[in-house]
C-alpha positions as semicolon CSV with decimal commas, in nm:
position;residue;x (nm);y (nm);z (nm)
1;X;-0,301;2,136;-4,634
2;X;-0,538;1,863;-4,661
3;X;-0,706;1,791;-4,345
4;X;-0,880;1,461;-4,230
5;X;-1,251;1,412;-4,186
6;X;-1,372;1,615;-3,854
7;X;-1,493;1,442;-3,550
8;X;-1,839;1,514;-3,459
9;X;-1,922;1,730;-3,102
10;X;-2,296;1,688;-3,007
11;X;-2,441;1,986;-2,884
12;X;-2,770;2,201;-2,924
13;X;-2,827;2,570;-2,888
14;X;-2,905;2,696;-2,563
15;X;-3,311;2,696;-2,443
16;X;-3,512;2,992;-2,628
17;X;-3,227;3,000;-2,894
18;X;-3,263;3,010;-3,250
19;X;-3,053;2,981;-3,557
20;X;-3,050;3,276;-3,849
21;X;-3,001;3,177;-4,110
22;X;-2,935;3,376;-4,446
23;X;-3,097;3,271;-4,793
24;X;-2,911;3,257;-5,056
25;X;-3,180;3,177;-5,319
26;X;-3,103;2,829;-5,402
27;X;-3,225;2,453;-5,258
28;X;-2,885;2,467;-5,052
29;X;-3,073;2,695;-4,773
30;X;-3,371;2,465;-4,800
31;X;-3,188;2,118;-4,733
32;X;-2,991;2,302;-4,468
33;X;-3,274;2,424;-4,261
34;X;-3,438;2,051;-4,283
35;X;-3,118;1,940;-4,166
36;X;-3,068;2,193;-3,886
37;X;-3,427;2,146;-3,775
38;X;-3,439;1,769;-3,769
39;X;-3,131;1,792;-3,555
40;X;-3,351;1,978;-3,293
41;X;-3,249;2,372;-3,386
42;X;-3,480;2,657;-3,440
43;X;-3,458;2,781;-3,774
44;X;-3,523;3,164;-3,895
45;X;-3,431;3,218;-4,258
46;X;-3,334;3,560;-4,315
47;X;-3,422;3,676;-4,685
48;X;-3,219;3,997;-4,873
49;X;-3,456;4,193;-5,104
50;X;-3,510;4,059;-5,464
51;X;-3,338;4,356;-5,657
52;X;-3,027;4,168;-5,494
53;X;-3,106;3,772;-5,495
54;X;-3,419;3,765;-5,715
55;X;-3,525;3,414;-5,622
56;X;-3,656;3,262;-5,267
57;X;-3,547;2,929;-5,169
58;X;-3,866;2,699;-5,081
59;X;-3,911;2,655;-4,704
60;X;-4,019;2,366;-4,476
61;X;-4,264;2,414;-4,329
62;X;-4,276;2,544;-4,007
63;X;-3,961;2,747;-4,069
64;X;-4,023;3,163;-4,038
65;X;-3,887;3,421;-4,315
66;X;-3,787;3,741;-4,278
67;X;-3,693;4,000;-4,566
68;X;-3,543;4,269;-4,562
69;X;-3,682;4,573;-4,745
70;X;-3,375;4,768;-4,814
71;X;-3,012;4,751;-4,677
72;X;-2,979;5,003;-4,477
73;X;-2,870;4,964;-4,109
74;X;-3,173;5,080;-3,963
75;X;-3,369;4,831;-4,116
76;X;-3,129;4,541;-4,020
77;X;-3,128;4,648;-3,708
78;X;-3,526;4,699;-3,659
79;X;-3,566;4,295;-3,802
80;X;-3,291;4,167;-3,578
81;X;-3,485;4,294;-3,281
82;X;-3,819;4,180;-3,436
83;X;-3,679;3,827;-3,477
84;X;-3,525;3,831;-3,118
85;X;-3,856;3,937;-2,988
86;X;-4,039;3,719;-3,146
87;X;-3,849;3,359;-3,228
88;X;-3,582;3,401;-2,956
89;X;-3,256;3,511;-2,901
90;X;-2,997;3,485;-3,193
91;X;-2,721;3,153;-3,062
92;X;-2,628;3,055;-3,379
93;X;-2,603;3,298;-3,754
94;X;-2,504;3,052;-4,023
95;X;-2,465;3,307;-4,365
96;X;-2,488;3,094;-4,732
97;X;-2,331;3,366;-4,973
98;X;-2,497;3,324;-5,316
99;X;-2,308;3,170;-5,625
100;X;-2,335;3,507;-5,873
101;X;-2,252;3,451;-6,275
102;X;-1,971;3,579;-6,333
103;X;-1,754;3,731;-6,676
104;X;-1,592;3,448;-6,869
105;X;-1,352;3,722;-7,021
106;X;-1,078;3,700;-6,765
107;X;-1,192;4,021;-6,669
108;X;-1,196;4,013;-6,196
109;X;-1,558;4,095;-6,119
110;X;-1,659;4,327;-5,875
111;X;-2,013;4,290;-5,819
112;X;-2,243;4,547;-5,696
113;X;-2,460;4,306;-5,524
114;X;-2,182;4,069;-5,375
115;X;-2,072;4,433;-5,237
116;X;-2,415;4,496;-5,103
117;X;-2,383;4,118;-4,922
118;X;-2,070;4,118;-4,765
119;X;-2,147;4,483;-4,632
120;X;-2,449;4,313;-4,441
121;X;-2,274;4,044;-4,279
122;X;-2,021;4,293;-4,149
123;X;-2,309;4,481;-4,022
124;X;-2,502;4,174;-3,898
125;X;-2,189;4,105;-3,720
126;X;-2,164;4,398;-3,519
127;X;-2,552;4,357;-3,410
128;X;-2,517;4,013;-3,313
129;X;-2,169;4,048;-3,150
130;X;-2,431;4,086;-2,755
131;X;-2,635;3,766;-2,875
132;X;-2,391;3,526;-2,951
133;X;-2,143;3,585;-2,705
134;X;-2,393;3,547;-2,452
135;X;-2,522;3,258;-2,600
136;X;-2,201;3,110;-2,589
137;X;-2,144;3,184;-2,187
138;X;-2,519;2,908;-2,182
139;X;-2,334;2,670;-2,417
140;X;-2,254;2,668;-2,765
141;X;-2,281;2,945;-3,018
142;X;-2,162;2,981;-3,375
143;X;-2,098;3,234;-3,657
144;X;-2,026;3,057;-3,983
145;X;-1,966;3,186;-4,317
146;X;-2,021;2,957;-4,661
147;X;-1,875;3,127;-4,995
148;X;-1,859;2,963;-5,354
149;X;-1,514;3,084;-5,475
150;X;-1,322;2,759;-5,576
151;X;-1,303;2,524;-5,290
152;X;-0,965;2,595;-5,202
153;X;-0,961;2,991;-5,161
154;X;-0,928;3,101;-5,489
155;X;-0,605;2,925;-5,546
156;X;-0,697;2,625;-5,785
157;X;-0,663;2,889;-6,091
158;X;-0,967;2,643;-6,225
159;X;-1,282;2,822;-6,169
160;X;-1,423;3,186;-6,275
161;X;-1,507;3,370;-5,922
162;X;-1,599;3,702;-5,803
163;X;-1,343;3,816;-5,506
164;X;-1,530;4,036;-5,328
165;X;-1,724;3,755;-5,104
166;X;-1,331;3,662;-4,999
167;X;-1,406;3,919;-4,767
168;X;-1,570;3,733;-4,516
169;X;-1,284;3,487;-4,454
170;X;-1,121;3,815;-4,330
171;X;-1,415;3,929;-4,119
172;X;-1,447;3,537;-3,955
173;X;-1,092;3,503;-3,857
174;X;-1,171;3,857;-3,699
175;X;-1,416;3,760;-3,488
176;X;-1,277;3,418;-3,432
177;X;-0,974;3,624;-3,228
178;X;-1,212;3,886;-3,090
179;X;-1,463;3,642;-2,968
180;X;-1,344;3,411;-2,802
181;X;-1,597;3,160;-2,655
182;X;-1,824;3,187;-3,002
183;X;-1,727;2,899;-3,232
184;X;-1,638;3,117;-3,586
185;X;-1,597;2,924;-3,916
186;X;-1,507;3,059;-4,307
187;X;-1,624;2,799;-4,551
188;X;-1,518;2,788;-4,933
189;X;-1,738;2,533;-5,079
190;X;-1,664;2,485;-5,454
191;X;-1,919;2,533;-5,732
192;X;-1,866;2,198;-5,838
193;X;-2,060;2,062;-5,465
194;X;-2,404;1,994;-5,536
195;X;-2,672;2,123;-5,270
196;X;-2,654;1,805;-5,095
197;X;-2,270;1,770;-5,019
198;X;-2,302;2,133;-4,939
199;X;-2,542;2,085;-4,668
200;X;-2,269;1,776;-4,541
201;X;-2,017;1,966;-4,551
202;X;-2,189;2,263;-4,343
203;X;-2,311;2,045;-4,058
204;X;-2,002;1,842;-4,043
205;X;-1,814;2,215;-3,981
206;X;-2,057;2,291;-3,669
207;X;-2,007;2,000;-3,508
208;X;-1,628;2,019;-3,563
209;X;-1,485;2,014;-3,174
210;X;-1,131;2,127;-3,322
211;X;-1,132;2,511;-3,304
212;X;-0,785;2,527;-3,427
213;X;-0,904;2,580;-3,811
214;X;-1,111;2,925;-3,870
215;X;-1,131;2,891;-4,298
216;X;-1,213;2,561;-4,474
217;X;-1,276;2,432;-4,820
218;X;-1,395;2,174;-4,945
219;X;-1,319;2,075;-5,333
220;X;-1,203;1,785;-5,539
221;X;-0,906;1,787;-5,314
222;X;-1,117;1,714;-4,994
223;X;-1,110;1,883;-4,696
224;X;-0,807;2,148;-4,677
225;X;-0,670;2,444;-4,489
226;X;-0,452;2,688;-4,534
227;X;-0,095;2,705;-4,316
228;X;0,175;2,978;-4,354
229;X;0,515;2,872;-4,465
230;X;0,848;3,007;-4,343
C-alpha cells in the first residue's frame, strides 16, 4: 500500500540521553549523525569489528566511536555499560544494516556476516529493552531498524538481496507489541536511494507521530506498507 508523506512530531530525547547508533561502513551513518546532531541529539556510533564490515564511516567531529572487539555477548554487554556510563543513558538505538554484495547467479545468499549482524541486534535488543523503556516513561524513545533489501520487502522481484537481514522486520514488529510506549520502526530502504535520501527518509520515520505502521520502504514506488488481505 502506498502511503502518503508522514507528518512531522517535534520532540528530543530526554536530558542525559543519547542516541546509538550502529555503523554500517558507508557515508549513510556519517550524514545521519550530522543530521541527528544538528537536530540537538547526542550521537554514539557503535562500530562492529572489521573482519565483519571492513570499512569505518568518517565521523563529525565531536561524535564518539565505539568498536566492538568480537561478538560475543559479554563484550556487547561490557560496551553498552561503558557507553551508558560514560555518554549517558541509551533513549534512542537507530541500527543501519550494511548493503553486502551479493551472488548474481540466482543462487539466495546466506551470509555469514549478515548472520553475525542480525544476531547482534537481537542481542542489543534484549540489553537495551531497561534503557529505552525507561526512556520512553521521560518522553520519547525509539528503536529503528534500516535494511537494503529492495525497497518494498523483497517483493519487487527487481533487485539481488541477501534475506537474512529480513529478520529484523520480525524482531521490530516484536518489540513494537512488547513495548509499548517505545516508538519501534523496520525500514527497507532500496539500493537504488543514495546516502542522502537515505538519511531523509530515516529522519522523516522518527518524527512520524502515526504509530500505526511498524515496517516501511521506501523505493521507486514511494513510501509503502504492507496490509494483509482477506
Amino acid at each position: 500500500m502506498v502511503l502518503p508523506e508522514p507528518d512531522y512530531l517535534d520532540f528530543s530525547l530526554p536530558e542525559h540521553h543519547i542516541c546509538l547508533l550502529t555503523d554500517d561502513g558507508s557515508v549513510t551513518t556519517t550524514k545521519l549523525a550530522q543530521s541527528l546532531t544538528a537536530q540537538g541529539w547526542k550521537i554514539v556510533v557503535l562500530s562492529f569489528p572489521q573482519f565483519l564490515i571492513a570499512e569505518q564511516s568518517p565521523l563529525p567531529e565531536g561524535i564518539s566511536r565505539v568498536v566492538l572487539e568480537n561478538l560475543s555477548e559479554d563484550c556487547l554487554k561490557q560496551h553498552l555499560a561503558g557507553i551508558t556510563a560514560t555518554y549517558g543513558s541509551i533513549g534512542a538505538f537507530i541500527h543501519l544494516h550494511p548493503l553486502f554484495p551479493v551472488s548474481e547467479n540466482g543462487e539466495v545468499c546466506y551470509l555469514e556476516a549478515d548472520k553475525a549482524i542480525v544476531k547482534q541486534i537481537f542481542l542489543m535488543a534484549k540489553h537495551l529493552k531497561q534503557s529505552l523503556n525507561q526512556a520512553s516513561c521521560q518522553g520519547n524513545s525509539c528503536f529503528l531498524t534500516a535494511t537494503r533489501l529492495d525497497g518494498a520487502f523483497g517483493l519487487q522481484q527487481n533487485v539481488k538481496f541477501s534475506a537474512i537481514s529480513a529478520g529484523l522486520f520480525g524482531l521490530t514488529k516484536s518489540l513494537n507489541f512488547e513495548w509499548k510506549s517505545v516508538f519501534c520502526r523496520a525500514l527497507d530502504l532500496s539500493p537504488n536511494l543514495n546516502a542522502e535520501q537515505s538519511v531523509q527518509a530515516i529522519i522523516a520515520e522518527l518524527h512520524d507521530p502515526n504509530r500505526n505502521h511498524t515496517e516501511v520502504g521506501y523505493s521507486s514506488q514511494g513510501r509503502t506498507t504492507l496490509i494483509s488481505e482477506l
